[in-house]
N, C-alpha and C positions, 0 to 999 in steps of 0.2 A: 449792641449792648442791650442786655436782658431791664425791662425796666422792671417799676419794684412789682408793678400789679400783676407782671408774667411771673416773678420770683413769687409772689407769696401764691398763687394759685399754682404752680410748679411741686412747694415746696408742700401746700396741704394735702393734694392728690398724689404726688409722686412717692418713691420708697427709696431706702437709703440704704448701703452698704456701708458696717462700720468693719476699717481694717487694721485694728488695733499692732503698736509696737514693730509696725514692719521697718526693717532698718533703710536707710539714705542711700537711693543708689539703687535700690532694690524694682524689680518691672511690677506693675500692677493692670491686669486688663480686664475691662469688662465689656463683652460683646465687640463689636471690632474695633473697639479705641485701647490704646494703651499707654498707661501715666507711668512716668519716671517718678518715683517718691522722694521727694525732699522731706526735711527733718518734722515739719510738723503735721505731714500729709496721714488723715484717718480714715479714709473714704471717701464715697462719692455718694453724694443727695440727688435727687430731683428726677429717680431714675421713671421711666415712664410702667405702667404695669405691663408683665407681662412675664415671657420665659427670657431669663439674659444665662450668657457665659461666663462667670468669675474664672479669673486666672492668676496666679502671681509666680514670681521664680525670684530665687535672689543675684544681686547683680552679679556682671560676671561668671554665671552660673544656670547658665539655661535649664543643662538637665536632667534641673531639679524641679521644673518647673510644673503645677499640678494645676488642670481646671477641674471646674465645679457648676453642673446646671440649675440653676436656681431660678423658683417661679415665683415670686413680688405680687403683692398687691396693691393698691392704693393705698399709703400710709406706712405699709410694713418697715420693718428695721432687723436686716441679716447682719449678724454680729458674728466675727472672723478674728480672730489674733495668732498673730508669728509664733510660730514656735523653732528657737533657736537650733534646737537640737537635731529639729529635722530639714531648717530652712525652707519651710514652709507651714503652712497654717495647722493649727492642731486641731487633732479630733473634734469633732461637733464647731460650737462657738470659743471652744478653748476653756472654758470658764462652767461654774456651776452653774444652774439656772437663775438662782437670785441673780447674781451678777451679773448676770445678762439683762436680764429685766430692767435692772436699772442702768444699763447702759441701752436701750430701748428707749425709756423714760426721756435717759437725758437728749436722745436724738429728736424723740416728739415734740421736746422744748427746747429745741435749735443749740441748745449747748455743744455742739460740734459744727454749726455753721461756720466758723469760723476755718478751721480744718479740714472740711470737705470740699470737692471741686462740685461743681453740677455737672450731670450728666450730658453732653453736646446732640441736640436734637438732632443735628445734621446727621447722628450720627444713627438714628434710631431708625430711620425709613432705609438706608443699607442696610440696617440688620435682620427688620422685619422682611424685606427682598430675600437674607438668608435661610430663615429657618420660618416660612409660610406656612411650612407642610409638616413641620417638627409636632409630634404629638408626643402622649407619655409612651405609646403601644410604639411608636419610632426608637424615643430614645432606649426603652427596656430592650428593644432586637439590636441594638448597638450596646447594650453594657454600660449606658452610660444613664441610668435611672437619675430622675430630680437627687440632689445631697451626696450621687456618687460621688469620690475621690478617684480622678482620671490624672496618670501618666502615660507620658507619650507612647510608653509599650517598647520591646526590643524590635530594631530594623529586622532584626534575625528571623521575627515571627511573621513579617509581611509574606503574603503569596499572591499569586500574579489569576487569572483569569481560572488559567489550566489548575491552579492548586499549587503550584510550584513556589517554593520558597525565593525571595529575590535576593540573590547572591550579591547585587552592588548595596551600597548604602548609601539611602541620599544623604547630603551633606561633605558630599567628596570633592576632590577637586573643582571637578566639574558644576559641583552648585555649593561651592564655597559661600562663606557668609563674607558681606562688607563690613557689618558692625556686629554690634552685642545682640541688638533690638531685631537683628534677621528672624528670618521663618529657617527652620534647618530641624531634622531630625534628628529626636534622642532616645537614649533607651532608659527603660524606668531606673530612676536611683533607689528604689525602695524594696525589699528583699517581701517575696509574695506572702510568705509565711507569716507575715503581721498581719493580723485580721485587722487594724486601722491604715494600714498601708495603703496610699493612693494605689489605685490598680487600671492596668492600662484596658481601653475598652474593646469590645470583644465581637466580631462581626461575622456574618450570616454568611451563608453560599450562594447566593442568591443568584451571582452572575456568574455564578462556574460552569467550566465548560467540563467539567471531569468533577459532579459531584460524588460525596462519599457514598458507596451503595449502590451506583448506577451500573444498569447494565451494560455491557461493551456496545450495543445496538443502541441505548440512550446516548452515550457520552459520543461515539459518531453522530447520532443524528443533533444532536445540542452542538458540538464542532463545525457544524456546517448549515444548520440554519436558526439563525439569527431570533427567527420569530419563535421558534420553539424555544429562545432562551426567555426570551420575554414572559411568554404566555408562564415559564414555568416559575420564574422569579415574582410575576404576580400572586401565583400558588402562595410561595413561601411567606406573602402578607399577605394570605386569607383574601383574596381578591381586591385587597385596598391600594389603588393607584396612588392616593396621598402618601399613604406609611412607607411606598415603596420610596417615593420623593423625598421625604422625611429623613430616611435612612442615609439619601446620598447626601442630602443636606445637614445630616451628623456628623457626618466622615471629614466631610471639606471643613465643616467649623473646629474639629481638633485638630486636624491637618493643619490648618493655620495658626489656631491657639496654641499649641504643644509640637508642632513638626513634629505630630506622630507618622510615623511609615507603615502600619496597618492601616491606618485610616486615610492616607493618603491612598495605598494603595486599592482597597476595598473603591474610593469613590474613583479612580480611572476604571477601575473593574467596570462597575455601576454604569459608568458614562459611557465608556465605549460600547456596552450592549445593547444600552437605549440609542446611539446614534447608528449602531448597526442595524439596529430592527424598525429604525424611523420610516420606512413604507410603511409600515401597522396604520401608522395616521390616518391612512384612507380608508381603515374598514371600521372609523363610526368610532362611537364612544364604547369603552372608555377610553379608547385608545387617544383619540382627536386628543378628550381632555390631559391626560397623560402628557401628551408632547405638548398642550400649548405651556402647561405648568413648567415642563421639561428645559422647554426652549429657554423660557422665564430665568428660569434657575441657573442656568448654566451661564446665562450672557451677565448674570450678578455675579455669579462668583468668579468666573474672569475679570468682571471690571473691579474687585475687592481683592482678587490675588493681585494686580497688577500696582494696586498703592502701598504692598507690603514688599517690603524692601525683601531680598532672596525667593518669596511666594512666585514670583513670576519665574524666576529661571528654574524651578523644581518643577513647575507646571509647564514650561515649555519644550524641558528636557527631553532629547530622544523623537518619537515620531508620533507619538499619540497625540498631542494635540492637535497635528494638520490630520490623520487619518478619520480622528474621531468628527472634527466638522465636516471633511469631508463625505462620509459617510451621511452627514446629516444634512447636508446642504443637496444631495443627490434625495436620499430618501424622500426626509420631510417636505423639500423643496417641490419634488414631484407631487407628492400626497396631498399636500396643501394647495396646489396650484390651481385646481377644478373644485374645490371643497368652498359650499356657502356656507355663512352663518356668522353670528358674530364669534364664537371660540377661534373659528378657521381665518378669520379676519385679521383677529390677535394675534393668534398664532403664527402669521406671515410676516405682521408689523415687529413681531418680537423675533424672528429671522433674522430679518433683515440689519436689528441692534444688533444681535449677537456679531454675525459677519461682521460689522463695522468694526466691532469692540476686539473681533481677533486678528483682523487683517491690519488695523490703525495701533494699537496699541503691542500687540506680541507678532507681527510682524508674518503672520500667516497668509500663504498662498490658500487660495479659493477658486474653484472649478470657475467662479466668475470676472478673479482678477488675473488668472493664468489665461482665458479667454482674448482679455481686453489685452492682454501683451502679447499675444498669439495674433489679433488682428493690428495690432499696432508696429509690429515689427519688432517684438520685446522690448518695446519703449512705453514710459508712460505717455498716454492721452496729448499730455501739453509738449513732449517731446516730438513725437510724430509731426505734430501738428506746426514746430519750432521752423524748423532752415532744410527740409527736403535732406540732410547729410550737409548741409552748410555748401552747398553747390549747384544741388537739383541731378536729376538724371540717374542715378545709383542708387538713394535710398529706397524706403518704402515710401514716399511722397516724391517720386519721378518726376517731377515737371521743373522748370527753370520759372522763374517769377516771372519774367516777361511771355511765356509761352501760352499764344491766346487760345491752347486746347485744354489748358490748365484749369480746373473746376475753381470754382470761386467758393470761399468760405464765408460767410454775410453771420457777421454778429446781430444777436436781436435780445432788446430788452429783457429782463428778467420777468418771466409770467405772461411773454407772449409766444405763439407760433402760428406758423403758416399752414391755416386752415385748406385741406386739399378733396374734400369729397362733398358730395352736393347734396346729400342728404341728410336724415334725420340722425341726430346723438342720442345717445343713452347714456346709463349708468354702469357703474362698475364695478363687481362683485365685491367690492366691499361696501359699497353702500356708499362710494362717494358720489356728489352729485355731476348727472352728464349733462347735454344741452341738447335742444331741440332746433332745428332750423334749418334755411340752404345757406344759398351762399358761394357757391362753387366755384366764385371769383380769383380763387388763391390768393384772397388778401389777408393783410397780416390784422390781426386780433386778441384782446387781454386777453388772458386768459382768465380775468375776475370779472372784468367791467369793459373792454374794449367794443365797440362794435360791428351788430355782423348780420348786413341787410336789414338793418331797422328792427334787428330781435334784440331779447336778451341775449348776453353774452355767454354761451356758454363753456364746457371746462373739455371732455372727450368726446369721443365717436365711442355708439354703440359698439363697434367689433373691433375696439380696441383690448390689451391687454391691459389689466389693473398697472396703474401707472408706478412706476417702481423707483424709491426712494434714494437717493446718493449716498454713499457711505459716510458724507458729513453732514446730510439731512437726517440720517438714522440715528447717527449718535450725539446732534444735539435734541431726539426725542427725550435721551434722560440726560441731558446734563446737569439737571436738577440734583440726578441720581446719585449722579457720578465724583463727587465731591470728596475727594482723600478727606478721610478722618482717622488717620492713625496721625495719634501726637503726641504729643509728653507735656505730662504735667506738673509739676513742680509748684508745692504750701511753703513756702518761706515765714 
């Protein structure tokens, strides 16, 4: 419960969307939350400064659906109104300038507090996770300039890596919607030839394997190495690893707001040349920084597709998403593995999310849980480890329980183990702390505080590998993060 002293310092600093005459029933979203409008619903107050998404569609009627990037500052008031005609928002503020103004006015002096929701904080550190890298030089190479009018665009214009048009449409069978409120692509309702026509936004070559113009000798040599697409894709933004970021971080947020299929398709483009060229990591910046940003990006908008209802099955569709981690979990995995510093450090720990968030939540096989079923006898961990085949002698755990040549499994405290080499610890390339001491007793020891021959207690051995996190250590690193915030709102 927001108390009055977070509301009135919310409500002085923060800025307000007013969404005048949108009819009951109708979707309203801003940034990745989305409100169901009830009858006296005007907007939304208390928004934090910054770049957000506007989006509205009317009910039952996806797409018609149009967003809108808009940059806020402390105080500001974007004034929006329905227009019946088009079911969706009219040109500019809808209105002349006076009346605007004084629908401005009346916002500065809370006359719409009553009507508007505040904006959900929980909701604002997902978004800024989404669009880090979004600048104005991103959004202009995506078409989708601050006060554009975006439609999803026709499935028909989407094209695939090579240039090729994509002959399915998502939203098929196959990535059917459950309700109204799904993620699904649509094509523009608005006829191109109105110069106020929302217009669907418009994306670069960036990741083509067969750009326009190329010689037969580029478009082989880009078909087949990976790093030549990279190198040339950073060309295309004037050498700026951000914008390049930016870009994919466009794609994915109308992808979600609008189920556009260019933009959906543009950011698989996008994704899968950065996780195929993820060796680059190892030859320094800007590359390093590139993929720690990369890694970043990619395990948010997985954990953000996956609380929109249909967002996950369009994104798990087909094979791209286990080839694209794949490729990235081999690449960067190796590249990062020998790399100091704190970027390369990040860059591991944000790995390590990612994996969790694909393998626990979209159900993805990983070169390191096909490993653990490969030595496990394609069983999980606690299976293997369960009843030998519930008899002994057949399965992968051959032994009979009473059998005294049978290895003995010895549970130990959480945060201790059994100290085995007589010498001196160290630290561990990321900076965690190691320990100094003998000891060679094989006796058991904290791992925080226990002790070990009258020393401090310490954590690893020098010529250990960086110790590596479980897939349910990784991902309560952001559970903070990871908090659905798509809702519905409803002003009664």
């Amino acid at each position: 419960m927001m108390s009055n002293e977070e509301a009135l310092l919310r409500a002085e600093h923060g800025a307000t969307i007013l969404a005048l005459d949108v009819p009951p029933g109708s979707s309203f979203g801003i940034d990745c939350v989305s409100f169901t409008c009830g009858e006296k619903f005007q907007g939304v107050k208390m928004i934090p400064p910054g770049l957000h998404l506007v989006s509205v569609g009317a009910g039952g009627n996806d797409h018609a659906r149009v967003s809108e990037f808009v940059r806020l500052g402390g105080g500001d008031v974007a004034v929006f109104r329905w227009d019946p005609a088009t079911e969706t928002f009219a040109p500019g503020s809808g209105m002349d300038d006076d009346e605007a103004d004084r629908f401005r006015a009346g916002a500065r002096n809370h006359d719409f507090d009553r009507t508007t929701g505040p904006y959900p904080l929980e909701a604002h550190r997902k978004w800024l996770a989404m669009v880090d890298f979004v600048t104005d030089d991103a959004l202009r190479a995506c078409g989708a300039e601050i006060g554009a009018r975006l439609a999803p665009g026709d499935p028909d214009d989407a094209v695939d890596a090579e240039g090729r048009r994509i002959e399915r449409t998502l939203g098929s069978d196959s990535t059917a919607r459950k309700s109204d409120s799904d993620v699904r692509v649509h094509p523009s309702p608005t006829p191109a030839s109105d110069p106020d026509a929302p217009r669907p936004p418009r994306f670069g070559d960036a990741a083509s394997r067969a750009p326009k113009g190329a010689s037969p000798e580029e478009v082989t040599r880009l078909g087949h190495d990976p790093a030549a697409r990279l190198r040339r894709a950073l060309a295309t933004a004037n050498g700026d690893w951000r914008r390049l970021l930016g870009e994919t971080q466009v794609a994915f947020s109308l992808f979600l707001a609008l189920g556009s299929a260019p933009a959906f398709e543009h950011w698989k483009a996008m994704t899968a040349m950065l996780c195929d060229a993820s060796a680059e990591a190892r030859a320094g910046d800007p590359f390093l920084s590139l993929y720690d940003g990369f890694i970043r990006a990619f395990a948010s908008q997985l954990d953000l597709a996956e609380g929109v209802d249909g967002a996950s099955d369009v994104v798990r569709e087909g094979r791209f998403l286990g080839d694209a981690l794949d490729a990235l979990l081999r690449g960067a995995g190796e590249a990062l593995r020998g790399a100091r510093g704190q970027t390369a450090a990040r860059a591991r720990r944000s790995l390590r999310v990612l994996e969790a968030v694909a393998t626990r939540r979209f159900g993805i096989e990983t070169p390191r849980t096909r490993a653990k079923r490969s030595f496990f006898g394609g069983r999980e961990t606690g299976e293997f480890l369960a009843a030998g085949d519930a008899g002994g002698g057949g399965g992968p755990f051959p032994f009979d329980e009473d059998d005294e040549d049978a290895p003995v499994v010895v549970e130990l405290a959480e945060g201790t183990y059994a100290r085995m080499d007589a010498g001196a610890g160290g630290s561990d390339e990321d900076g965690e702390g190691g320990g100094s001491g003998g000891g060679g007793d094989g006796r058991m020891v904290g791992g925080e505080g226990g002790e070990r021959g009258g020393e401090e207690a310490g954590g690893r051995m020098g010529w250990m590998l960086p110790e590596e996190k479980t897939e349910e250590e990784a991902e309560e690193e952001t559970r903070g993060e990871n908090v659905r915030v798509i809702t519905d709102f409803n002003v009664t």
